[in-house]
N, C-alpha and C positions, 0 to 999 in steps of 0.2 A: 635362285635356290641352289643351283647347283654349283655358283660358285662358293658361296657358303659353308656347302658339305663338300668341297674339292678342301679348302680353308682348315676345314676339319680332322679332316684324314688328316691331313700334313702335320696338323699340332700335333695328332695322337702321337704323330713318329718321333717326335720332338719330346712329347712329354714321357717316351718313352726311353728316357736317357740311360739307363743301361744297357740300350745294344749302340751306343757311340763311343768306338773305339778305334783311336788312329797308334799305329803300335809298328813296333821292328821284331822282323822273323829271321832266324838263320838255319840253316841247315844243311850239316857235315857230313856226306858220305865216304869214309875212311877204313877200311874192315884191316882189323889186323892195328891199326894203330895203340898206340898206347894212350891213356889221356884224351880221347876226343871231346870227352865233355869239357877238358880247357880250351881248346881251339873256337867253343860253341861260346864259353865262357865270354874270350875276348874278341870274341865276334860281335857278340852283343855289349860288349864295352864299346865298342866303335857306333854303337846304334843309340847307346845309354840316350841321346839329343829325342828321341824319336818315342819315350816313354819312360818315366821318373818316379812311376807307383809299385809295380810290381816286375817278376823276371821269373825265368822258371829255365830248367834244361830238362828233359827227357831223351835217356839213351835206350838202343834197342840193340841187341847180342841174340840172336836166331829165335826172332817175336817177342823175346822176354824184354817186357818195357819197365826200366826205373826211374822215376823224376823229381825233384825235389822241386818245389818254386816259393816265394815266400815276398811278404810288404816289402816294399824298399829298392834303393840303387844296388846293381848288380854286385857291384863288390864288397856292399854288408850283407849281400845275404849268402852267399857261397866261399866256401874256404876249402884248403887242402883235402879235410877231410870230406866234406861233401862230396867234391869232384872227383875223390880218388874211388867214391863209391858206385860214380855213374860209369860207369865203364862200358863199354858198346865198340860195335862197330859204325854207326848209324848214331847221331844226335842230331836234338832238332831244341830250340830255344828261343823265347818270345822276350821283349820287354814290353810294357803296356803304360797306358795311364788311362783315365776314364773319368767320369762327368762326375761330378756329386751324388751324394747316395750309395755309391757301387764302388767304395774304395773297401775292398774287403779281401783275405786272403783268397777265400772260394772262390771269386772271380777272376783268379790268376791265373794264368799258361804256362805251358802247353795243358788242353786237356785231355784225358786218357780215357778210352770205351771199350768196353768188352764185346764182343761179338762171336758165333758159332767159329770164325776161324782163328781166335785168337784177342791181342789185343791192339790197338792204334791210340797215336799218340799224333796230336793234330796242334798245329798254332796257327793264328791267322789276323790277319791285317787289313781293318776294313769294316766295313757294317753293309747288311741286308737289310732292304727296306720291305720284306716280306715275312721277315722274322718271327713278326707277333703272329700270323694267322699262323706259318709252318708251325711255331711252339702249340698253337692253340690244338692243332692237327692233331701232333701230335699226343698232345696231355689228352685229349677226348680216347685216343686210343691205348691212353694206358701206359705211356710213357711218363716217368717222374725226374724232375729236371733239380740239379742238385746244384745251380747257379744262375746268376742275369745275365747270363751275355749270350747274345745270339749266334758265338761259338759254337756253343752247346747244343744248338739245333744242328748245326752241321754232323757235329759229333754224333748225334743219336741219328740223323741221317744214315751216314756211314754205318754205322755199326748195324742198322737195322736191313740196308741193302746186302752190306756184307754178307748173312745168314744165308744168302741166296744165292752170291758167286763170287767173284774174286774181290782183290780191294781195289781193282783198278774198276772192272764192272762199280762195284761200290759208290767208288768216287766220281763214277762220271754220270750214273743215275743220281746223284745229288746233287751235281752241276747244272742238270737238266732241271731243279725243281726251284732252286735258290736264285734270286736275284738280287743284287747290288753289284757295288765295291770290295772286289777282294783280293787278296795274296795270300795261299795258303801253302807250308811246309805239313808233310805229313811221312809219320813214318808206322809201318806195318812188316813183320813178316822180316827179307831182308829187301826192303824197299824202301826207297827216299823219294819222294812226290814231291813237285811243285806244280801250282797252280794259280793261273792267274785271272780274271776273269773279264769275259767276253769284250768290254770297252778298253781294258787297259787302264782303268781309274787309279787303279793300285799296286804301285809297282814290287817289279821280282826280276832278279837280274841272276845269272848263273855262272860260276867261278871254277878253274880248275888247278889244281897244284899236284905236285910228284907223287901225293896220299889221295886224291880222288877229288871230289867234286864238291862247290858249297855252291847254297843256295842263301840269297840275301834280297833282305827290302834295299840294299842300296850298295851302289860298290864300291864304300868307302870300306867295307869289310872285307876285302878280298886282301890288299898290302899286309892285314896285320898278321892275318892267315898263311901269307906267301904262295897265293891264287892269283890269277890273272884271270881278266874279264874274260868271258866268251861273248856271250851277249845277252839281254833283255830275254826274257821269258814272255813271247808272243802274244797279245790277247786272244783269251779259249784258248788257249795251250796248256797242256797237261805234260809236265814230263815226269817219267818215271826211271830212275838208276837203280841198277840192280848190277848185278855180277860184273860191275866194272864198266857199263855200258851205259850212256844216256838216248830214252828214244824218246822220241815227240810223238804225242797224238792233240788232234784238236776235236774239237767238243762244241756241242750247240751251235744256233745259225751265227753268221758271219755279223758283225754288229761296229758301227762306225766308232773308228779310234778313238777315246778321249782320254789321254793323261792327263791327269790331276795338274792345272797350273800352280796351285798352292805350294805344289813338291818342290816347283822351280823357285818360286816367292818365298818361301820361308820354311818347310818343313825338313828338306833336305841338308845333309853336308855341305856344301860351298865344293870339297874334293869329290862328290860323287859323280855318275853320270846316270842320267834317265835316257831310256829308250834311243842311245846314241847322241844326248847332248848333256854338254857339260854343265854341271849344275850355276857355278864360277864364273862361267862365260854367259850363261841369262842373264845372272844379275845384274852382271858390271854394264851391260846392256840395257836393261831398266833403268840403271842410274842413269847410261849416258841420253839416255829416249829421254827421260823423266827433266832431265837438263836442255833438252832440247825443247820439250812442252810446256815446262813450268819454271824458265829462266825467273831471277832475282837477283837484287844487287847483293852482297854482302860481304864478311871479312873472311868468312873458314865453314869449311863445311864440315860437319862432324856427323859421326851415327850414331846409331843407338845398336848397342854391341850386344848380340852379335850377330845376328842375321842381318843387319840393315847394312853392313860395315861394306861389305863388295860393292853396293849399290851406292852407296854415302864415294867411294871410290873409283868408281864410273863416271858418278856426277862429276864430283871435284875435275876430272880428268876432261872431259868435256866443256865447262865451262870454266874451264883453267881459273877458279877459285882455289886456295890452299887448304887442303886436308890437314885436320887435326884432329888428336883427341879432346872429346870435351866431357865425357861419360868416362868413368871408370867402372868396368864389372866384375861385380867379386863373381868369381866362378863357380863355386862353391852351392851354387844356390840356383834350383832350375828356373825353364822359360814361365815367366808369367802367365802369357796367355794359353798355357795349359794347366794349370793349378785348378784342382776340383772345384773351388766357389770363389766371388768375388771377393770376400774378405783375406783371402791366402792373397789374391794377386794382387792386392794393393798395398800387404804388408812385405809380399814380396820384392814389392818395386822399390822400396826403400833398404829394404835388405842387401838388393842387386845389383843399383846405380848408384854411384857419386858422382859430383857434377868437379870436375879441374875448376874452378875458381880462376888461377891464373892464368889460363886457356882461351876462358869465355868470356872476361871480366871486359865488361867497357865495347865489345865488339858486337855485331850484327852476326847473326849464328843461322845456319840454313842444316836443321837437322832431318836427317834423312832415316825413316824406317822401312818396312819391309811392308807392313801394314796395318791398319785403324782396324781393327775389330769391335770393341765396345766404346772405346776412345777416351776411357777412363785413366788408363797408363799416360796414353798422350799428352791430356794434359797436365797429369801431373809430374811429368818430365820437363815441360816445357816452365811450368812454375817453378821447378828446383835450377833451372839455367835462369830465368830470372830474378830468383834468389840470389844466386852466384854474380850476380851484376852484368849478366849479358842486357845489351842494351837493346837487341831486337831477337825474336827467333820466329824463324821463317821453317814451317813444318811441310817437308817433300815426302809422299810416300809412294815408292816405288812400285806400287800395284793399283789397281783401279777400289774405288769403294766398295765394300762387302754389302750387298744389298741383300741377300737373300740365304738362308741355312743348307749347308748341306746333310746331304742323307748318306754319303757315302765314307763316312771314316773320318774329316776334319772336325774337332767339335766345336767348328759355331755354332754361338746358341740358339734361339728362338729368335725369328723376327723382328720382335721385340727390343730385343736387346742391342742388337744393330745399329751403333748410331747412325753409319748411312741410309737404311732403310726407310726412318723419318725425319731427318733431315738435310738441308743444303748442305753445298762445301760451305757456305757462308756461314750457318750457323755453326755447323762443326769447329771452323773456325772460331767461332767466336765462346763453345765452352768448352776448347782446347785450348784458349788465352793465348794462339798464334799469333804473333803479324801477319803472316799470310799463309793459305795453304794452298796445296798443290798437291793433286794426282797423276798417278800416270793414266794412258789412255789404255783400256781395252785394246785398242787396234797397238799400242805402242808396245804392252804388253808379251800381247801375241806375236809381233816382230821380235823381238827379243829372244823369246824360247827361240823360234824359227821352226815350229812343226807346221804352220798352217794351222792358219784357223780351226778346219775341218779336224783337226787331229787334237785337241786342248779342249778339258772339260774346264769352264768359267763359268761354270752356275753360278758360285756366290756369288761371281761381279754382275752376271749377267740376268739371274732365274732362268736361264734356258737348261735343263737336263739332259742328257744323254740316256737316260732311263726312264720309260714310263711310271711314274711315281702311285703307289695306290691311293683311288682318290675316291670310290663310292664304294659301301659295303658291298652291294651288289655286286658291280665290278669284280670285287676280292674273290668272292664266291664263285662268280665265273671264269676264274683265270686257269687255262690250262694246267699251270703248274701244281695246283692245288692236291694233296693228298690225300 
């Protein structure tokens, strides 16, 4: 019985696909600049990989918040005149993408809330898996929520603490109440907050240049800004910049490390670095582990562009087979495996990939991705290289199988939809129309990053969490944090 209704909870979180959102935050502390909202602008151009539905800037000039955010890639939705209108000292900017159902402007970032001190203007990166009871909390007491996303609990959080002391009191009494995966930029007052939460699921890294300070989900945004890294935003760490100063405070109990393996796998830039390891140097690692695990005879190794290419690079390097291209990708056109429904990513895939013809034609091909998520792309990658007259193709993927959904920001889907969840490599093989396939190992994985094991969340590879996940009503209603 109680596994049943453990079963249950989970789907509820699942079927609640508007608080799943994996997204990129930046945020510029510069007072006295001119233009901060460009700097936020092209910060979030370096992040565009990280969310392709919606973008937003919010600037703040002594509390007074103004933001614009709107559908679309960052550079159709803001022009000269937009930007020349956010003027601040202080800017803060989200890009997003989100499930099905929840592509709508209202769901956009940053969001903005009024409080007795004023206004706060909040973006964030991640999902709470306690969302729906906090929203429920809150609507019972009179709270009216004017979007899906479980932002917007934060946001009425804050603002609702805020009435009663400052915004850092604010923000850390809503730290105490809220659980999951998060990275949040916040800006109040003349204050720029970041916040990271208590495992580290979700990364935040902090930059500094000759105009003051940025905060970024990754820091491939710091070069374009002309910032240099400082370093990772600690988990439960709070920092707050003011008058030119950054100081740390940490927040809630002490709680065992887990960065997001996915960030290293495929979500991140290739140039960025997470919590002191280079994104570039994992992968090329998975490929050579992945060559090391799941050798194969063949003529060229190719990837699947663009995530899979470091890894496709490792391999070939390792198993001193020749790297080639065998994919062409129009660039033009985002990542598949984040398109709100399945019918976008598999007209996406053909809009994406060309297959070199005189590349592939006649040869034994060992392609290399990042990762099988539904495994629906796979094979129909693998069918257009044997269209092209490859004579074999041998599918390597440089991550372990995705057994299981997370709750914390990546949007795998439901169980369900998992090809690894129900079935073999053998079968997946066989309606991915491989020659052969091959995974990496968990343990090869985790050598790779090189945090230790103990430090890398791999739920989806694994179902083991770092967060106790809510699983009986009961439960929910007894849980300290409750409002």
């Amino acid at each position: 019985m109680k596994e049943r209704k453990t079963e249950y909870r989970l789907d509820r979180l699942l079927e609640d696909e508007k608080f799943h959102d994996e997204c990129g935050v930046v945020g510029v502390y510069a007072p006295g600049k001119e233009d901060i909202a460009r700097g936020v602008y092209f910060g979030l151009h370096a992040l565009q990989h990280r969310g392709q539905e919606s973008a937003g800037i919010a600037s703040n000039r002594g509390g007074k918040i103004r933001y614009y955010k709107d559908m679309g890639l960052v550079q159709e939705i803001f022009n000269d005149e937009i930007i020349g209108r956010l003027q601040g000292d202080i800017a803060i900017g989200h890009v997003r993408y989100s499930t099905a159902g929840e592509s709508h402007a209202v769901n956009a970032m940053p969001l903005v809330a009024y409080y007795r001190g004023g206004a706060v203007a909040l973006a964030h990166n991640g999902n709470l898996v306690n969302a729906h009871i906090l929203r429920k909390n809150l609507q019972d007491d009179g709270v009216k929520f004017q979007t899906g996303i479980d932002s917007e609990v934060i946001a009425a959080l804050i603002a609702r603490y805020g009435n009663e002391g400052t915004i850092e009191e604010a923000v850390t009494k809503t730290l105490d109440v809220i659980r999951g995966g998060y990275a949040l930029v916040i800006t109040a007052g003349d204050k720029l907050i970041g916040v990271r939460d208590p495992n580290g699921i979700r990364p935040l890294c902090i930059g500094r240049n000759d105009e003051g300070f940025v905060l970024a989900s990754e820091s491939c945004v710091f070069p374009v800004l002309g910032a240099q890294l400082l370093r990772d935003v600690a988990p439960g760490e709070m920092i707050v910049i003011e008058k030119g100063e950054l100081k740390s405070f940490s927040y809630g109990p002490r709680e065992r490390r887990a960065s997001c393996a996915f960030e290293y796998v495929y979500f991140s830039r290739p140039d960025s670095r997470l919590d002191k390891i280079g994104v570039y140097t994992a992968r090329s690692e998975c490929g050579r582990i992945l060559a090391r695990e799941c050798p194969v005879a063949a003529d060229m190794v190719i990837s699947v562009p663009d995530s899979g290419t470091v890894a496709a690079i490792g391999y070939a390097e390792e198993s001193g087979i020749p790297y080639g291209e065998g994919l062409i990708k129009n660039r033009y056109v985002g990542r598949t495996f984040i398109q709100p429904d399945q019918r976008m990513r598999e007209l996406s895939v053909k809009l994406k990939l060309n297959v070199l013809k005189d590349n592939v034609e006649g040869k034994r091909i060992i392609m290399v991705d990042d990762s099988v998520v539904r495994g629906t792309t796979s094979g129909k990658i693998v069918q257009m290289l044997k269209d092209a007259g490859a004579r074999e193709v041998h599918l390597r993927v440089a991550s372990p199988p995705v057994t299981d959904p997370c709750f914390f920001g990546i949007d795998t889907p439901d169980k369900s939809k998992l090809i690894a969840a129900a079935h073999s490599v053998e079968e997946i093989r066989r309606k991915t129309g491989a020659d052969s396939l091959g995974y990496l190992s968990v343990e090869g994985m985790l050598k790779a990053i090189g945090m230790g094991e103990d430090k890398v969340c791999t739920a989806c590879f694994t179902g083991e969490y770092p967060i106790r996940l809510p699983e009986l009503d009961m439960e929910l209603e007894d849980e300290p944090w409750m409002i």
